[in-house]
Biotite code that builds the C-alpha atoms (Angstrom):
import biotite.structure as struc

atoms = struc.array([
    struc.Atom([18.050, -11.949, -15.984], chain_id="A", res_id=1, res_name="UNK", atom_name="CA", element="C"),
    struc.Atom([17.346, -12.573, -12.251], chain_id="A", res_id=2, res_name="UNK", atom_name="CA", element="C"),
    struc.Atom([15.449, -9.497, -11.850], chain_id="A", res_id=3, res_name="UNK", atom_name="CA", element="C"),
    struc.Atom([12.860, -10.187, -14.607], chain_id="A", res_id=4, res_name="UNK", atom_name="CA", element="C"),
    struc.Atom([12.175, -12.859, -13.265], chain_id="A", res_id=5, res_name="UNK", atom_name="CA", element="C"),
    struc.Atom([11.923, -11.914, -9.818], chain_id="A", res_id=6, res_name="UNK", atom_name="CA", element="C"),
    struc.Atom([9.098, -9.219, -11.127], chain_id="A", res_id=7, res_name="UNK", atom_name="CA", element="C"),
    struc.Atom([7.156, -11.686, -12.764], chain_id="A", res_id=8, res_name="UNK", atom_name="CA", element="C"),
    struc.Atom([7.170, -14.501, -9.853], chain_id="A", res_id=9, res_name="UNK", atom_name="CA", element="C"),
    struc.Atom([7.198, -11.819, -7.170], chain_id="A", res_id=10, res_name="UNK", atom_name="CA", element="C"),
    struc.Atom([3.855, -10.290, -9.559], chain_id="A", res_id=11, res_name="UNK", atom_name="CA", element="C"),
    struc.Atom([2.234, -13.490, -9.732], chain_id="A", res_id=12, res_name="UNK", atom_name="CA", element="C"),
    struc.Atom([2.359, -14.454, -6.457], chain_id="A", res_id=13, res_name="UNK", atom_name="CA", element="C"),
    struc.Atom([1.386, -10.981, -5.242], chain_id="A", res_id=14, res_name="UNK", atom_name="CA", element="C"),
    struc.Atom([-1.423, -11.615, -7.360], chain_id="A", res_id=15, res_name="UNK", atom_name="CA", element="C"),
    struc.Atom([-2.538, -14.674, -6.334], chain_id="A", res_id=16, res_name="UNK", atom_name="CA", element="C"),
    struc.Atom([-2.879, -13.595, -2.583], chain_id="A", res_id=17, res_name="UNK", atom_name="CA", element="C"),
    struc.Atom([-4.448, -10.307, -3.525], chain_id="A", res_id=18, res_name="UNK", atom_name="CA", element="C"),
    struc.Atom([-7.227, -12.732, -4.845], chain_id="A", res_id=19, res_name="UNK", atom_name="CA", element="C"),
    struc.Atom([-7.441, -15.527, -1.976], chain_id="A", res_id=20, res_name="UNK", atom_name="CA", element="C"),
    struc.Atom([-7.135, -12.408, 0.468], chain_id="A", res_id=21, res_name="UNK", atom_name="CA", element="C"),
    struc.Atom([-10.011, -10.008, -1.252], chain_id="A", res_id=22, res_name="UNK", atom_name="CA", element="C"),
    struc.Atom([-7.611, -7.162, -2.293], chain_id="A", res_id=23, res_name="UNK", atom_name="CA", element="C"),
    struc.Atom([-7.392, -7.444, -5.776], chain_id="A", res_id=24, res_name="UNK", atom_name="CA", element="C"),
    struc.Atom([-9.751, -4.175, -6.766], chain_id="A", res_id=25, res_name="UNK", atom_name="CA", element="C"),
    struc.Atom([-7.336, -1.953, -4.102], chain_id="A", res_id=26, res_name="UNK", atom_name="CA", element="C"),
    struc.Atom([-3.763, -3.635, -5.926], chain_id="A", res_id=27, res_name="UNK", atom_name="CA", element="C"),
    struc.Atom([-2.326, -2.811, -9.263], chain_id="A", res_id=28, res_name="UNK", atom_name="CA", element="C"),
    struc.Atom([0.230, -4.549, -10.962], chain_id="A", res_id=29, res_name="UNK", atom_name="CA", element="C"),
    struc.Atom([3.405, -2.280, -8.866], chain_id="A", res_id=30, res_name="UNK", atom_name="CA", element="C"),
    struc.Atom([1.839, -3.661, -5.499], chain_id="A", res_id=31, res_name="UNK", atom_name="CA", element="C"),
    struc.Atom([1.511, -6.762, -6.516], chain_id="A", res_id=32, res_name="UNK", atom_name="CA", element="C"),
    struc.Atom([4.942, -7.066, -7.640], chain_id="A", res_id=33, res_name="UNK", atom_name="CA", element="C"),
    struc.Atom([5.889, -5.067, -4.612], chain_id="A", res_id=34, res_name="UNK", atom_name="CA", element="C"),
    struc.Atom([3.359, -8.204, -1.997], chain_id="A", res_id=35, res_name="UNK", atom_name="CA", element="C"),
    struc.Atom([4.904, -10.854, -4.252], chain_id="A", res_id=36, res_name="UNK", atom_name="CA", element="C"),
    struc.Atom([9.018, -10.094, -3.446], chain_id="A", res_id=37, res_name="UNK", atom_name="CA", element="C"),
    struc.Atom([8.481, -9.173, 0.026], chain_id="A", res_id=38, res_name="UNK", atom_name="CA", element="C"),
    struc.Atom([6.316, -12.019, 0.699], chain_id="A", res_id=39, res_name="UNK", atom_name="CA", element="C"),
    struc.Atom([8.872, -14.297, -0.619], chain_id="A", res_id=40, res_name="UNK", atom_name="CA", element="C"),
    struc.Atom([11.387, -12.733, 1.867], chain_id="A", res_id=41, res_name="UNK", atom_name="CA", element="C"),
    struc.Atom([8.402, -13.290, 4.491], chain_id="A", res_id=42, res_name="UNK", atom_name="CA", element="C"),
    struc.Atom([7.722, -16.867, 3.123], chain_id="A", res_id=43, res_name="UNK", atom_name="CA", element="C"),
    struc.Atom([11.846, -17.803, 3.370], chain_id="A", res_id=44, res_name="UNK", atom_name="CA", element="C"),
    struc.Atom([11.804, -16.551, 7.020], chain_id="A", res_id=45, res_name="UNK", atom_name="CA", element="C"),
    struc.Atom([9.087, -18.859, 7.577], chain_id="A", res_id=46, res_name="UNK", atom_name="CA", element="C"),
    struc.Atom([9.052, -21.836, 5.558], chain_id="A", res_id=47, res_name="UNK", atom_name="CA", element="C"),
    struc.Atom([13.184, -21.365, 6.319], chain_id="A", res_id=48, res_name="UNK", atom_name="CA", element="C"),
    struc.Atom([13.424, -22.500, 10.303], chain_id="A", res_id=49, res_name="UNK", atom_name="CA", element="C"),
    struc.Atom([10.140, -24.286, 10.450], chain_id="A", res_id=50, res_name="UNK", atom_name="CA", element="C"),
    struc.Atom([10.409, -26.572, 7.180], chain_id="A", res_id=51, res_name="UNK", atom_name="CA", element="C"),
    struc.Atom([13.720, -26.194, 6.022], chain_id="A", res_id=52, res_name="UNK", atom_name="CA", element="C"),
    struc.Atom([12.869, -25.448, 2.792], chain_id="A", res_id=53, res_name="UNK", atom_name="CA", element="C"),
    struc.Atom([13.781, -22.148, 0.453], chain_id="A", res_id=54, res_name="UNK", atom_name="CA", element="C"),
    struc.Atom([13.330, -21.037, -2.630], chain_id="A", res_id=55, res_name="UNK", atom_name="CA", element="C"),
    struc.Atom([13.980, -17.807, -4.302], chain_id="A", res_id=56, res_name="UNK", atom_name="CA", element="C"),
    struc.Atom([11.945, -15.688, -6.824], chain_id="A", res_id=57, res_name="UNK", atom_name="CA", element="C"),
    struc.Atom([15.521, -15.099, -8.802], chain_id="A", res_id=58, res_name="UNK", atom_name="CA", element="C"),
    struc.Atom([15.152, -18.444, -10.347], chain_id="A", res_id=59, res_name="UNK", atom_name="CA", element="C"),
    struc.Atom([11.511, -20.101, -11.365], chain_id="A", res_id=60, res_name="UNK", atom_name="CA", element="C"),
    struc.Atom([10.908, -22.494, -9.391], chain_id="A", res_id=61, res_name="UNK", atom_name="CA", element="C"),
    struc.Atom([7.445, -24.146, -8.232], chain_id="A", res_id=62, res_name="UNK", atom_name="CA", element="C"),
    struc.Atom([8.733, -24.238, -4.518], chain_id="A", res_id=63, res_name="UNK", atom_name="CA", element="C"),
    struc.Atom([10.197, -20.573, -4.647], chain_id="A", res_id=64, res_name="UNK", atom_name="CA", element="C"),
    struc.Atom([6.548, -19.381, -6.104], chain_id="A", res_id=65, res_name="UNK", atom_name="CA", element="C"),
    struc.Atom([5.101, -21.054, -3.196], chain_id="A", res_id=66, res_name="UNK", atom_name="CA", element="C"),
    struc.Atom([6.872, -19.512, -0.909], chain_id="A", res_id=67, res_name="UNK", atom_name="CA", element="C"),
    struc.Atom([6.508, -16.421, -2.089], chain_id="A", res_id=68, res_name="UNK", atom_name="CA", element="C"),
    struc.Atom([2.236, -17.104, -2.436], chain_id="A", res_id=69, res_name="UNK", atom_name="CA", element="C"),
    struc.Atom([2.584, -17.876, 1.678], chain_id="A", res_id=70, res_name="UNK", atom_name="CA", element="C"),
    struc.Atom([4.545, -15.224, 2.372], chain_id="A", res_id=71, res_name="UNK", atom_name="CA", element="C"),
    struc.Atom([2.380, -12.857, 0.454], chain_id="A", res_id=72, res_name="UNK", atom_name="CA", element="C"),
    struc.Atom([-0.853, -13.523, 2.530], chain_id="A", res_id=73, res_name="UNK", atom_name="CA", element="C"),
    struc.Atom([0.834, -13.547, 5.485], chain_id="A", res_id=74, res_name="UNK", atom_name="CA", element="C"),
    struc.Atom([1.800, -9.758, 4.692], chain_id="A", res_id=75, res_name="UNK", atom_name="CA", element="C"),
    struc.Atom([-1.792, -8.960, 3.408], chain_id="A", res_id=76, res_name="UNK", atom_name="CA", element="C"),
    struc.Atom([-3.043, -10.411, 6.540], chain_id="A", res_id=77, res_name="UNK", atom_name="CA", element="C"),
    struc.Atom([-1.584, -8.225, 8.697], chain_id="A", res_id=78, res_name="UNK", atom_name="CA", element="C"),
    struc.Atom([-2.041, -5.506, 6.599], chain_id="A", res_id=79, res_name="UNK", atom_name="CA", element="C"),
    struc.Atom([-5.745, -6.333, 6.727], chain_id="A", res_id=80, res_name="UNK", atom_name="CA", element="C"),
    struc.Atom([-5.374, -6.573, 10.448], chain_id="A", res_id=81, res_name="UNK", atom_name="CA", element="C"),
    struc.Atom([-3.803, -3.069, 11.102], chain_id="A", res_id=82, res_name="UNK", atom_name="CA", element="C"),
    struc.Atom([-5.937, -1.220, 8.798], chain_id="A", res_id=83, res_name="UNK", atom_name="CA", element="C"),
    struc.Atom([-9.238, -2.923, 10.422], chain_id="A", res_id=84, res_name="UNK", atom_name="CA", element="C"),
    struc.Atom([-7.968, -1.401, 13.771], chain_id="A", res_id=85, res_name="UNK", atom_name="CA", element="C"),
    struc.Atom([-7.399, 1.811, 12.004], chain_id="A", res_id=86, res_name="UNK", atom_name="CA", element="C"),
    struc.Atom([-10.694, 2.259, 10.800], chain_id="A", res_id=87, res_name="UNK", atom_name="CA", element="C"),
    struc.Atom([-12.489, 1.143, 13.738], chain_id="A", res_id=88, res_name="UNK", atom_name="CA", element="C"),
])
């Protein structure tokens, strides 16, 4: 049951930074999913040493969302940033 849950928290907070960070029309629903979970592990990494806080995407949870939100525009950031210098 962990998983299914991790693919819908990991989807909507993939989502939700696709939309603060302008990337929504270039992201389906896979990437998103794919942002949201990795930006969670991001977010712990982060949030982890600096705050103390965790939270995982296994279980709902308001702070584990979070988390994975930060984390997720934190990756599309530097995404952003390394395909900027690519282009140019």
């Amino acid at each position: 049951m962990g998983w299914i849950i991790a693919l819908i928290v990991g989807g909507i907070a993939g989502w939700l930074a696709s939309l603060v960070m302008n990337r929504d029309a270039s992201m389906g629903v896979f990437w998103n999913i794919v942002v949201g979970i990795i930006g969670s592990m991001i977010g712990n990494a982060v949030a982890g040493p600096l705050l103390g806080i965790s939270g995982s995407v296994q279980q709902f949870s308001l702070t584990g969302l979070i988390i994975a939100f930060v984390g997720a525009v934190i990756l599309l950031g530097i995404v952003n940033m390394v395909q900027h210098r690519r282009i140019r």
